[in-house]
N, C-alpha and C positions, 0 to 999 in steps of 0.2 A: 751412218757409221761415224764417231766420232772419233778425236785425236786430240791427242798432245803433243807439244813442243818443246826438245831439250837442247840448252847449251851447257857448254862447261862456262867457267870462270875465265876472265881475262888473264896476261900473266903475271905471276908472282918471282918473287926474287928465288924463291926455293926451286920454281919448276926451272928458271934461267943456271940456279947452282943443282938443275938435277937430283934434288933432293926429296923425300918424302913428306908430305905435308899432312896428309891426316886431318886431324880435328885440331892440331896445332893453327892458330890464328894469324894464319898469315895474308900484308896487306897485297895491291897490285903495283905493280911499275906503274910508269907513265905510260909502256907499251901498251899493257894490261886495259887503262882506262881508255886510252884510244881504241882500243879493240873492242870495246864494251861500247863506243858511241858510233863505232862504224857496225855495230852488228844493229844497232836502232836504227841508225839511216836505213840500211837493208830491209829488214823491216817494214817501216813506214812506205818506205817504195815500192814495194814491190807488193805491198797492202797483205801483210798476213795477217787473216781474222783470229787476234789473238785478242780476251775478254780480258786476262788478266796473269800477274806475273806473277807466280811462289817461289820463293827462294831461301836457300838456306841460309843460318843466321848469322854462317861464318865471316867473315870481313871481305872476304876476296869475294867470295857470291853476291852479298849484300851491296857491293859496292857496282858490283858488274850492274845486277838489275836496277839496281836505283837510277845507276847513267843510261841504260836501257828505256825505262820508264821516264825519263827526262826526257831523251828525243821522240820518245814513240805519245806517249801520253796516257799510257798503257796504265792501270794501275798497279800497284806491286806490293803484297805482303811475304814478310818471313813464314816460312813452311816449317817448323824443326825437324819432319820428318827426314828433310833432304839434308841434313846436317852430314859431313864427308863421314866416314869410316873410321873409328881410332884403329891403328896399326901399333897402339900399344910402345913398347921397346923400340921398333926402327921408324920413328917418325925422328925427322932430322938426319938420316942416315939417308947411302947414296941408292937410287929408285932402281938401279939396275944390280944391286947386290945381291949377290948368287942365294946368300939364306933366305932373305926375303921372298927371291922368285919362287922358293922350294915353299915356303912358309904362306905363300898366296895361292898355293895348291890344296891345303887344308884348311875345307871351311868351315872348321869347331874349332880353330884354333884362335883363342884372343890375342896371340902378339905378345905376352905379359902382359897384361893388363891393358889391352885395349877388347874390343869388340870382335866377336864371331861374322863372318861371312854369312853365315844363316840368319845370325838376328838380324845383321844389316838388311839382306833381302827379305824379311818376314814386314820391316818398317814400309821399306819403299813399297815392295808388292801391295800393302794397306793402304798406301798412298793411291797408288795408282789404280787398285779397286775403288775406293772412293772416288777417285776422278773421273774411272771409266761407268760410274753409277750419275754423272752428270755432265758426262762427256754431252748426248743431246740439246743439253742446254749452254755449255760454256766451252770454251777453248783455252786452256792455258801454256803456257812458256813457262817452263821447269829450270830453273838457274841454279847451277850445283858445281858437282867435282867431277872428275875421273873413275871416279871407282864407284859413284853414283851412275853414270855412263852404262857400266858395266851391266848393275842389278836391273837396268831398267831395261836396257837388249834383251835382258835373258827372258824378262817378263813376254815379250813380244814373239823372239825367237830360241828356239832349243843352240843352244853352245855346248861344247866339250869344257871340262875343266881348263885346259891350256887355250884354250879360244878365250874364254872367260877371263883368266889371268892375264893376257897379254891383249887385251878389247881395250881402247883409247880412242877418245878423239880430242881435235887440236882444243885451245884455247877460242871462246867464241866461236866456235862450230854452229851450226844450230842443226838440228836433225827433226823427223817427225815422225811420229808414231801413230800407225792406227791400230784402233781397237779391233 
């Protein structure tokens, strides 16, 4: 039975100002890259059989995995599929605003012109179809966002709407999933 491996992104200035981030390019603190080199020491130590890193093309992801793949020796390409979620209208706006909350419970809604919650899960689910179609041969480390976190629980386990919309984990987390 094979598996995958996800973290989120190290931290960024918008997650420290609590803010929405989205498909908006935002870079890491110095926290952020620390986090990202103490999640490869972990890693390397404790020898997780990982083949190889996908990550999304965003700055903050991109950045985590590449210091990830620096200490581990891992190799690491962009995935665009893992690319974060547009939230449209409240990206830059505060993560715990009451419309938002409401507006992360409907998932046809694009945000104004950002991306549906369905299309986002129809991406990653394809994703991780294709991975779990080579999961016997490779093991990868999934480097993403928050709300990528989310689609990818669901794929694994049944969630409620509000389980769904309120599912997080820290920065540099790393979690595993079996198929």
């Amino acid at each position: 039975m094979g598996h995958v491996y996800f973290t989120r992104h190290g931290q960024t200035i918008w997650n420290v100002e609590r803010k929405i981030c989205g498909a908006t390019d935002v870079g890491l603190t110095e926290l952020g890259y620390a986090q990202a080199t103490e999640l490869g020491e972990k890693i390397k130590q404790n020898q997780y059989q990982i083949d190889e890193i996908l990550y999304s093309p965003l700055i903050r992801a991109a950045e985590t995995a590449k210091t990830i793949a620096k200490v581990t020796g891992i190799p690491a390409r962009a995935e665009e599929r893992l690319r974060e979620q547009c939230f449209g209208k409240y990206e830059g706006t505060p993560r715990r605003g009451e419309e938002f909350q409401e507006a992360k419970l409907h998932f046809i809604d694009s945000y104004d012109g950002g991306e549906t919650m369905l299309k986002l899960a129809q991406r990653i689910y394809n994703l991780l179809d294709d991975i779990k179609a080579e999961s016997a041969d490779k093991t990868y480390l999934l480097v993403a966002h928050n709300g990528i976190s989310r689609v990818i629980r669901s794929y694994f386990e049944d969630m409620t709407n509000e389980e769904y919309a309120g599912f997080g984990i820290r920065n540099c987390e790393i979690v595993k999933f079996t198929f």
